[in-house]
C-alpha positions in Angstrom: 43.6 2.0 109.4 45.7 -0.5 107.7 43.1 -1.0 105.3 43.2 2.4 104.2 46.6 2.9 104.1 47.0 -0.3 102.0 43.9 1.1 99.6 46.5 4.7 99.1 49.3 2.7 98.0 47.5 1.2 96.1 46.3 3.5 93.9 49.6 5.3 94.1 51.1 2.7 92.4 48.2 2.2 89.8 48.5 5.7 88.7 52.1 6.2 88.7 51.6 3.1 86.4 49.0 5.1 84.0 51.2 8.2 84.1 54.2 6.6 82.6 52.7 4.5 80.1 50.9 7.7 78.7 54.4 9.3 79.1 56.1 6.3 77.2 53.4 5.9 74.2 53.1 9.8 73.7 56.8 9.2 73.1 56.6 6.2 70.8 53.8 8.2 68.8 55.9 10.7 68.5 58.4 8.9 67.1 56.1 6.3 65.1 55.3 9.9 63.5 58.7 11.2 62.6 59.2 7.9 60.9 56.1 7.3 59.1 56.6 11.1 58.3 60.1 10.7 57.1 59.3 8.3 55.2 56.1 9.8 53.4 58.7 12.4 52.7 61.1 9.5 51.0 58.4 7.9 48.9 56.8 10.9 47.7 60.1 12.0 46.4 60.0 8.3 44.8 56.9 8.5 43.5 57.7 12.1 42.0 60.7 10.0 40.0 59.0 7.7 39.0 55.1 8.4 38.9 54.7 7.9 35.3 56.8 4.8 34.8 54.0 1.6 33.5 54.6 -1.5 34.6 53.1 -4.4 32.1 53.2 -7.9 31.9 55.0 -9.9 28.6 51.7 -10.9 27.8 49.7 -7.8 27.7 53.5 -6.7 25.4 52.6 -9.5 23.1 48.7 -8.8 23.2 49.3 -5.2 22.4 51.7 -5.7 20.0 54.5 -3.6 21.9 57.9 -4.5 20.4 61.1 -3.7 22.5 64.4 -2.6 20.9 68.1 -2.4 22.4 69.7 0.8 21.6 72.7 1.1 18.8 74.6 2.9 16.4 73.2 2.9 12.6 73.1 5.3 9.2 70.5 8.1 9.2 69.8 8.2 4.9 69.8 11.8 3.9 66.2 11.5 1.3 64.4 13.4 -0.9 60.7 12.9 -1.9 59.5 12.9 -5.7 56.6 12.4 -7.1 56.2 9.8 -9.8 53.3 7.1 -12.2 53.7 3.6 -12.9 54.2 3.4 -16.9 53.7 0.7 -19.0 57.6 -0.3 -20.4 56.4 0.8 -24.3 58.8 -2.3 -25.3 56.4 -4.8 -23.4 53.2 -3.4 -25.3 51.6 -4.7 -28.2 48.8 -3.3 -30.8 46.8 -5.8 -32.3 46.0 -4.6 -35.6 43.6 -6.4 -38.6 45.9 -7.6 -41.6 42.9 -6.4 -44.5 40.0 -4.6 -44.1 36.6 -7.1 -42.8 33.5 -8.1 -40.4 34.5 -9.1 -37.2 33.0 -12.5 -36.9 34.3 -13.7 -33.5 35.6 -12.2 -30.3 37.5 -14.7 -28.1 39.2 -11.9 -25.6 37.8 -9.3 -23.6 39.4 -6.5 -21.6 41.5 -7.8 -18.3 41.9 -11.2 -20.1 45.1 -13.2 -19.5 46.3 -14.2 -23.0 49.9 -16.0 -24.4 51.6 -15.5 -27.1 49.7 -16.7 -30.7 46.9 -17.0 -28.8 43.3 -16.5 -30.5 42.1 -13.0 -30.1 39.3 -12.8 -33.0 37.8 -13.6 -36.6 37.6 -11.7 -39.1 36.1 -11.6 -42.4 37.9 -10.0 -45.0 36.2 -8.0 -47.7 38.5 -8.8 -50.4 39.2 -12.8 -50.7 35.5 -13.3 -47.8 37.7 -16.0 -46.7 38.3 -15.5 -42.2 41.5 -15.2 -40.6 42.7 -15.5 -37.4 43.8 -12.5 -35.1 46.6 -13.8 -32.3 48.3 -12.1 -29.8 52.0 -11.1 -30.2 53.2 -10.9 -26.6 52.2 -12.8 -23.5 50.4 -10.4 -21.5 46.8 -8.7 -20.4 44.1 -7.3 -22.7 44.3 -3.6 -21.5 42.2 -2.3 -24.3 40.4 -3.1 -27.5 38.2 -1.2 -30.0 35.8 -3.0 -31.7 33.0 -5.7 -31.2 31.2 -8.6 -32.8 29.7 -7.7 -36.4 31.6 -4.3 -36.6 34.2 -3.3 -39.9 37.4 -4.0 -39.3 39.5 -1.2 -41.3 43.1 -0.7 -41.5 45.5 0.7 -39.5 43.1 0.8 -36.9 44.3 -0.8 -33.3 41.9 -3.8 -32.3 43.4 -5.3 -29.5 46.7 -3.4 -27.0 47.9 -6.5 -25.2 50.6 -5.6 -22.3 53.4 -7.3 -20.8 53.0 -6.0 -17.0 55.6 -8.7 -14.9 57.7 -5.5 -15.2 56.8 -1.7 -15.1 58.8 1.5 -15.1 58.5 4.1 -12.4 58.7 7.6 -13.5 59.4 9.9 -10.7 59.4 13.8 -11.8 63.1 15.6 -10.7 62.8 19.1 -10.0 65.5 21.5 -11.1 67.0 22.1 -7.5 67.2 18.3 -7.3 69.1 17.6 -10.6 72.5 17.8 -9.1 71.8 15.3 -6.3 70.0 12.7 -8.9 72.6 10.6 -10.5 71.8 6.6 -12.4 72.5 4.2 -9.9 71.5 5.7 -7.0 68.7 3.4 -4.2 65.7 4.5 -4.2 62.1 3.3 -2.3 58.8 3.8 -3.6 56.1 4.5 -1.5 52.8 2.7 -2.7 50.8 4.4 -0.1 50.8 3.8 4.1 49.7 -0.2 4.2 51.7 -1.1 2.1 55.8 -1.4 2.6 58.1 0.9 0.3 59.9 -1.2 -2.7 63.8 -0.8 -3.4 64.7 -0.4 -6.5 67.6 1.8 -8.4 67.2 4.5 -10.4 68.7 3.2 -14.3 67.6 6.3 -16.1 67.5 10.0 -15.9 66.1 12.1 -19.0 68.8 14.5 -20.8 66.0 17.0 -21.3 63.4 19.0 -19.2 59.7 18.4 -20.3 58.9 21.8 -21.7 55.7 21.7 -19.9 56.6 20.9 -16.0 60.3 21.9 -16.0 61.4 18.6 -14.6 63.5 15.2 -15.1 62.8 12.0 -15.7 64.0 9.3 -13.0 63.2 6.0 -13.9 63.2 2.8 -11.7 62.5 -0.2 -13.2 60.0 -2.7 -10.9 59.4 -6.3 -11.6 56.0 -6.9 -11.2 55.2 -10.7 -10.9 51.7 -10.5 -8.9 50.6 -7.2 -11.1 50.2 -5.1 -7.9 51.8 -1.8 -9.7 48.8 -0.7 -11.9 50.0 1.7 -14.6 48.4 4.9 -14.1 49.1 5.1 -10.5 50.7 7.9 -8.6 53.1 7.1 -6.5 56.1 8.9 -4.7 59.6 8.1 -4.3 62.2 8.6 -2.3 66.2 8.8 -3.5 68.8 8.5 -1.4 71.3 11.5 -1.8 73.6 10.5 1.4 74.3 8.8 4.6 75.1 9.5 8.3 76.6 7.8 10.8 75.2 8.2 13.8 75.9 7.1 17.8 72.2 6.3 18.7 69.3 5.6 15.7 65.7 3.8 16.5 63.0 3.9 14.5 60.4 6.9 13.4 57.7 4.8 15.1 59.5 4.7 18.8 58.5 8.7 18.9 55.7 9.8 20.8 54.9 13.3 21.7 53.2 13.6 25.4 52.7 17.0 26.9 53.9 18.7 24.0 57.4 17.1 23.9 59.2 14.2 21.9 59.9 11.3 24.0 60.3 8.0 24.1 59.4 5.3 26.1 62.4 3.8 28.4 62.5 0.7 30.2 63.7 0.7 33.7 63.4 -1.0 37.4 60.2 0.5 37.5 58.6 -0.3 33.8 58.4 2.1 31.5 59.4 5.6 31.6 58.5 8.7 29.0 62.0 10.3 28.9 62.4 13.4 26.5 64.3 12.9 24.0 66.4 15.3 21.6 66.4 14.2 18.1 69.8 15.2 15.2 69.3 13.9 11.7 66.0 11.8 10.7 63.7 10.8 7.8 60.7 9.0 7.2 62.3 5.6 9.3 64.9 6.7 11.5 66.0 9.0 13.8 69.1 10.3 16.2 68.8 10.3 19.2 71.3 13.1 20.6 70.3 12.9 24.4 67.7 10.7 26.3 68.9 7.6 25.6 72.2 5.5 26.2 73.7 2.5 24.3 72.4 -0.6 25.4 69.1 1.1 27.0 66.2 -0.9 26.1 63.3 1.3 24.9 60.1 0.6 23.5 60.7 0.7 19.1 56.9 0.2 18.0 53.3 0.7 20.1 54.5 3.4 22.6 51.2 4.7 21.5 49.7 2.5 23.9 52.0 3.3 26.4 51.1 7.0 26.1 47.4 6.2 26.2 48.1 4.3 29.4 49.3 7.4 31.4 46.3 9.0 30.9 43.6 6.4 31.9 45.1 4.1 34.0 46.7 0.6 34.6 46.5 -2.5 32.0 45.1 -6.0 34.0 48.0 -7.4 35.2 50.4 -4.3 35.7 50.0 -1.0 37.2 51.3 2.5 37.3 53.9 3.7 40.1 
């Protein structure tokens, strides 16, 4: 009997115990659940925020040539675009021409040749005296054309040699009439040798009284020196004037705007990396913008390769970072 009744309380007690441990986890799950709940709530809220924000190392920056700028004030120029040629300065070109008529005995110069001033440029024969003379070079300069060869006649006035002084060139941009009242000598201009290479300042130290009959425009002219003969006369070119100047609370760079999703932004940096943050933009031109609202004084942003940036929401995380 005692057995027995020692067995009962037994497993009383054993399954009393059961009963409220189930009773006391079903509680704790419970509230294990409102937590981890609550706090799924909280991140995904955070990761709403901030789910496009790239975070990179310094090194991938440097390997991806990403530069980072501090926001400022600065002057937004007010431009206008011309088109223009590189000229030969007709003061700094020479024709070479024979002194009687002859044979041309010798050629010591050929087209592209360097050559200095006095320098042998042919023999010649005359027909008169049969005695040679010399043909020299007036200017220092290059051999940018000639007309005759070995054994030919030499006749006067004809032009043998046109010899060209290029350390300096002129810049001829075309001014269109609705232009003419902003165009004025002394004003800056930059001209634009094409997308690789970086626009050369210069000021504008002529403007034609006249139209040319033909295109209805003005001459501007900028004078360029031209030491390592990279302006080629003949070249198109464009140019931009500047007409005026704004000062402006926040200007970056052209090359700090991306578009993503169909809207300007730029790329901010933050706690979290990198954010795209729309941006609205006032007064630009080719370099610089305003920024009206987006961006704060003192905000650090990415100024050059946010294209990489932008690539990077798309397809995923660089080695060494990751996206929130």
């Amino acid at each position: 009997m005692k057995k027995i009744i020692i067995s009962t309380m037994v497993i009383t007690a054993l399954s009393t115990f059961w009963i409220t441990k189930s009773i006391l986890n079903s509680n704790g799950d419970h509230h294990h659940n409102e937590h981890a709940e609550h706090h799924g709530d909280h991140h995904d809220e955070i990761g709403d925020e901030h789910s496009s924000a790239i975070s990179i190392t310094p090194e991938i920056l440097k390997e991806f040539g990403i530069q980072i700028g501090i926001a400022t004030g600065g002057v937004v120029e007010e431009m206008i675009e011309l088109p223009g040629e590189i000229q030969i300065d007709p003061d700094r070109l020479a024709h070479i021409t024979p002194r009687f008529d002859g044979v041309v005995k010798e050629v010591f110069k050929q087209i592209g040749d360097r050559v200095k001033k006095n320098e042998l440029l042919a023999i010649i024969e005359s027909n008169e005296s049969l005695t040679a003379y010399e043909l020299r070079s007036s200017i220092n300069g290059i051999v940018i054309d000639m007309h005759f060869t070995k054994g030919e006649t030499a006749q006067r006035p004809d032009h043998f040699f046109a010899v060209a002084d290029l350390s300096e060139v002129w810049v001829n941009l075309s001014v269109y009439q609705k232009y003419l009242h902003l165009i004025q000598i002394g004003q800056s201009a930059k001209i634009l040798l094409g997308s690789h290479v970086p626009p050369i300042s210069g000021e504008i130290s002529y403007l034609s009284p006249t139209l040319d009959e033909h295109t209805r425009t003005a001459t501007a002219r900028v004078i360029l020196k031209n030491p390592d003969l990279k302006f080629r006369p003949g070249q198109f070119i464009s140019g931009q004037v500047i007409v005026g100047q704004t000062k402006c609370k926040i200007v970056i760079p052209k090359t700090a705007v991306e578009s993503v999703n169909n809207q300007q932004v730029i790329f901010v940096k933050d706690y979290h990396g990198f954010e795209p943050v729309p941006i609205r933009i006032g007064k630009n031109n080719s370099e610089s913008v305003e920024i009206l609202s987006g961006l704060s004084n003192g905000q650090e942003y990415v100024k050059k390769g946010g294209f990489v940036l932008k690539a990077q929401l798309a397809k995923g995380s660089f080695s060494g970072g990751h996206n929130h």
